[in-house]
C-alpha positions in Angstrom: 104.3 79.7 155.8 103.1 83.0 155.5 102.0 84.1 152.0 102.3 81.1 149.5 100.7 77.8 149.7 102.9 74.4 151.1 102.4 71.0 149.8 100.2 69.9 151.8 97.6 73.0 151.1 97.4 71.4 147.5 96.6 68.1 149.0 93.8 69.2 151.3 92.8 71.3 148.1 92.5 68.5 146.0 90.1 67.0 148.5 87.7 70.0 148.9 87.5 70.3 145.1 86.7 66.6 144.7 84.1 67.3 147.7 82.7 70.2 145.4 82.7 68.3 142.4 80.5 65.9 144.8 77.9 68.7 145.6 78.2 69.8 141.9 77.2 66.4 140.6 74.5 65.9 142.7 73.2 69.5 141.9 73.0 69.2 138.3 71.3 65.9 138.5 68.6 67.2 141.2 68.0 70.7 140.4 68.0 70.6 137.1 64.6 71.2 135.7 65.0 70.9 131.9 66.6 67.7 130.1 70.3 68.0 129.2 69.5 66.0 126.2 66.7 66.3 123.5 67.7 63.1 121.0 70.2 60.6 120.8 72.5 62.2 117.9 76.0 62.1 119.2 76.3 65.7 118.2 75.3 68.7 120.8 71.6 69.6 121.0 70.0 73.3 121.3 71.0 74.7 124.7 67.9 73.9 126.9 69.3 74.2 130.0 73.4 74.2 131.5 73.5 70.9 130.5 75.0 69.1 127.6 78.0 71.0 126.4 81.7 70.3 125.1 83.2 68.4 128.0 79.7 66.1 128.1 80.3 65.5 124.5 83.9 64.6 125.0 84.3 62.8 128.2 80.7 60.8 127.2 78.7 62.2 130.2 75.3 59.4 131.0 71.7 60.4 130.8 69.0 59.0 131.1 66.0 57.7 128.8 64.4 61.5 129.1 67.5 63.1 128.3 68.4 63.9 132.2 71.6 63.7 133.9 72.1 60.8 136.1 72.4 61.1 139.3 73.1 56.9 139.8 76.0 57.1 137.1 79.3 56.9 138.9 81.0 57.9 135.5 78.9 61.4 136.0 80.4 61.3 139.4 83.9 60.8 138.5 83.9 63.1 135.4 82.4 65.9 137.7 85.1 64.8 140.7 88.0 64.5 138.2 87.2 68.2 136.3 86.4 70.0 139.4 90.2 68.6 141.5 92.0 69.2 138.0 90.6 73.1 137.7 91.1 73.5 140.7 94.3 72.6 141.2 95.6 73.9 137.9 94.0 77.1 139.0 96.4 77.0 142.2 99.2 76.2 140.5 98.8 78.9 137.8 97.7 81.8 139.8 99.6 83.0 142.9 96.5 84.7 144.4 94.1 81.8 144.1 96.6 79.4 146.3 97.1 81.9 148.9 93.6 82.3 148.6 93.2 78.8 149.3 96.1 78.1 151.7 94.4 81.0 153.8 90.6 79.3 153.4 92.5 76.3 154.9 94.3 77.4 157.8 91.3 80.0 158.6 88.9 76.8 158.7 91.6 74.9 161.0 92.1 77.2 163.4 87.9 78.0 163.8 88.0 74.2 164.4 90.4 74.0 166.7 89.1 77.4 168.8 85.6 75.4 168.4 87.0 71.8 169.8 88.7 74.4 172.9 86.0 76.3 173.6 83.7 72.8 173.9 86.1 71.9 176.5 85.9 74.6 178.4 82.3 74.5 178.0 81.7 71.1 179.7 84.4 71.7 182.5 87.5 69.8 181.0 89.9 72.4 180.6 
C-alpha cells in the first residue's frame, strides 16, 4: 500500500514503541543524575530534574529510598511500556502524516534487511 499505513504497520508499531518505552525506562533510571523525589508527601515535589510529574503521580510510578527511579520495578517498566505503545499508537491513528511516517520507517527498515540478508549471500558465494 502506497501512502497510508495497513494493519499490520500498527502492529509492528506497537512493538517498536513498547521497545522505546524499554530504552526510555531504562534511561531515566540510569542517566538520571538528580532524584525524582525529595520526600514522601503524596503530592508533587519542586522540579529537580524530568522526573516526578503528573502521570508519576497518577499511575503511582516506584522510587527508591533516595528518591530515584527504579530501574528493578517492573511497574516502572510497564507504565513506561504501556504510555509509550498508547502515544504512539494514538498518535498514528490521529495524524495521517505520522502513520505514513511510520509505515515508511517500517518498510524502509525491511527492505535494508532484506538487501543486507542478499548481499551476505552473495558475499560468501551462495547466491
Amino acid at each position: 500500500m502506497q501512502g497510508e499505513a495497513a494493519t499490520w504497520h500498527y502492529l509492528v508499531a506497537a512493538g517498536l514503541f513498547a521497545l522505546l518505552g524499554a530504552i526510555g525506562h531504562v534511561c531515566r533510571a540510569v542517566f538520571n543524575v538528580l532524584p525524582d523525589r525529595v520526600t514522601d508527601r503524596p503530592l508533587m515535589d519542586l522540579p529537580l530534574s524530568s522526573g516526578y510529574d503528573l502521570p508519576d503521580l497518577l499511575f503511582g510510578t516506584e522510587y527508591d529510598d533516595a528518591g530515584y527511579y527504579r530501574l528493578d520495578s517492573l511497574k516502572n517498566f510497564r507504565i513506561s511500556c504501556t504510555l509509550s505503545v498508547v502515544g504512539g499508537l494514538l498518535a498514528m491513528l490521529f495524524s495521517p502524516g505520522v502513520s505514513i511516517a511510520v509505515a515508511w520507517l517500517i518498510d524502509s527498515s525491511l527492505l535494508w534487511i532484506w538487501n543486507l540478508f542478499v548481499f551476505r549471500l552473495h558475499a560468501v558465494g551462495l547466491l
